[in-house]
C-alpha positions in Angstrom: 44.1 137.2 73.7 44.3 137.5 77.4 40.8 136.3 78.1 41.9 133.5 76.2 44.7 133.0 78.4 42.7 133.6 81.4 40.3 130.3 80.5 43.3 127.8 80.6 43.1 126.2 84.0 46.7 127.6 84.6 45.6 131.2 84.5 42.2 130.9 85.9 42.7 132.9 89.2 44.4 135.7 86.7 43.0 139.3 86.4 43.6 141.4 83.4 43.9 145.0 83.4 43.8 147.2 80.6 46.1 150.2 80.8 46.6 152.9 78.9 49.1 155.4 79.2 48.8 159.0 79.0 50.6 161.8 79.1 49.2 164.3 81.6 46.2 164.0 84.1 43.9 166.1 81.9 42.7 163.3 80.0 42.5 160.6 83.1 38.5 160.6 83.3 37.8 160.5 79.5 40.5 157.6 79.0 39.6 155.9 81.8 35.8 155.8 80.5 36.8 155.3 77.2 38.8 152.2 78.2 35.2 150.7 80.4 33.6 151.5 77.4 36.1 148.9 75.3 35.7 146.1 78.3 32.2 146.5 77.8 32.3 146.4 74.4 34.6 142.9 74.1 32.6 141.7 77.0 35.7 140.8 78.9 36.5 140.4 83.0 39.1 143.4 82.6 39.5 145.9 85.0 41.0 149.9 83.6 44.1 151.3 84.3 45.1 154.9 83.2 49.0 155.2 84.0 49.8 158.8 83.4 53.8 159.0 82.1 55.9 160.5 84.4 59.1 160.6 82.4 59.7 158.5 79.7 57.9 156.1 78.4 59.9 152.8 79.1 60.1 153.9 83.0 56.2 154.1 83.1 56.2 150.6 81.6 58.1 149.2 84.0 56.8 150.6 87.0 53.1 150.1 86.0 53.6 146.5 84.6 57.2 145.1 86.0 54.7 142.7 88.6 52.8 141.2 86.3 52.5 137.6 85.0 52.1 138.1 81.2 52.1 142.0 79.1 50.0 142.4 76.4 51.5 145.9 74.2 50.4 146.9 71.1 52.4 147.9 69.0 52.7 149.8 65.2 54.9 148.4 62.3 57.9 150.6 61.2 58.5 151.6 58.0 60.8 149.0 56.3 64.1 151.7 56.1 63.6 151.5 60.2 63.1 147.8 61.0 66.3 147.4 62.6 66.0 150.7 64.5 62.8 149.9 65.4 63.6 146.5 66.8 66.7 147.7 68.4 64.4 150.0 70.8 61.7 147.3 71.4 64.4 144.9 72.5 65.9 147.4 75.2 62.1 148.7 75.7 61.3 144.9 77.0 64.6 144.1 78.7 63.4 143.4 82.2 59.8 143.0 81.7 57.5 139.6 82.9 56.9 137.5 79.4 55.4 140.3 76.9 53.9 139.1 73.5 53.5 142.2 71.5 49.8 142.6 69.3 49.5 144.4 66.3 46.6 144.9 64.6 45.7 145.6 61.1 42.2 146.7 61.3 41.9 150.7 61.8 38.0 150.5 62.6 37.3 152.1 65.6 34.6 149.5 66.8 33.6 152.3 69.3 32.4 154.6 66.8 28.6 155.0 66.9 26.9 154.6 63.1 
């Protein structure tokens, strides 16, 4: 969806960076190739981000993606008991974030996988 984006004329000098967020520096090399591998893959201009979480997870947010134009987060369904919970703590999650459209996809595949 953001390569979309970055065609319309408006957001043609845009850059996208793919981030993922991890939870201790042990894993930075393997994420950070696993996350080239995925750009190659959807043969996108992207560029990888691993953002290690330093405290909690709404902080890193912020301070790895509070400058940019337009967020991209995945996200998981909740079960339906935990709905309002659930959007209760997305809704103070995005509070003072740049324009964030939250993805969720249904397909578990991992298209990574080799066959």
């Amino acid at each position: 969806m953001a390569h979309l984006l970055s065609h319309n004329w408006e957001w043609g000098n845009s850059r996208i960076v793919l981030k993922r967020v991890i939870q201790n520096e042990g894993g930075l090399e393997q994420s950070k190739q696993a996350l080239k591998e995925l750009i190659e893959f959807a043969r996108v201009d992207a560029e990888p981000e691993v953002v290690v979480c330093t405290g909690n997870f709404a902080d890193t947010l912020h301070r790895s993606s509070s400058d940019a134009d337009c967020v991209f987060m995945g996200f998981e369904l909740p079960d339906p008991e935990r709905e309002e919970e659930w959007f209760d703590n997305y809704e103070k999650l995005l509070q003072g974030l740049p324009t964030t459209l939250l993805v969720h996809s249904t397909d578990s595949r991992d298209y990574l996988a080799h066959d």
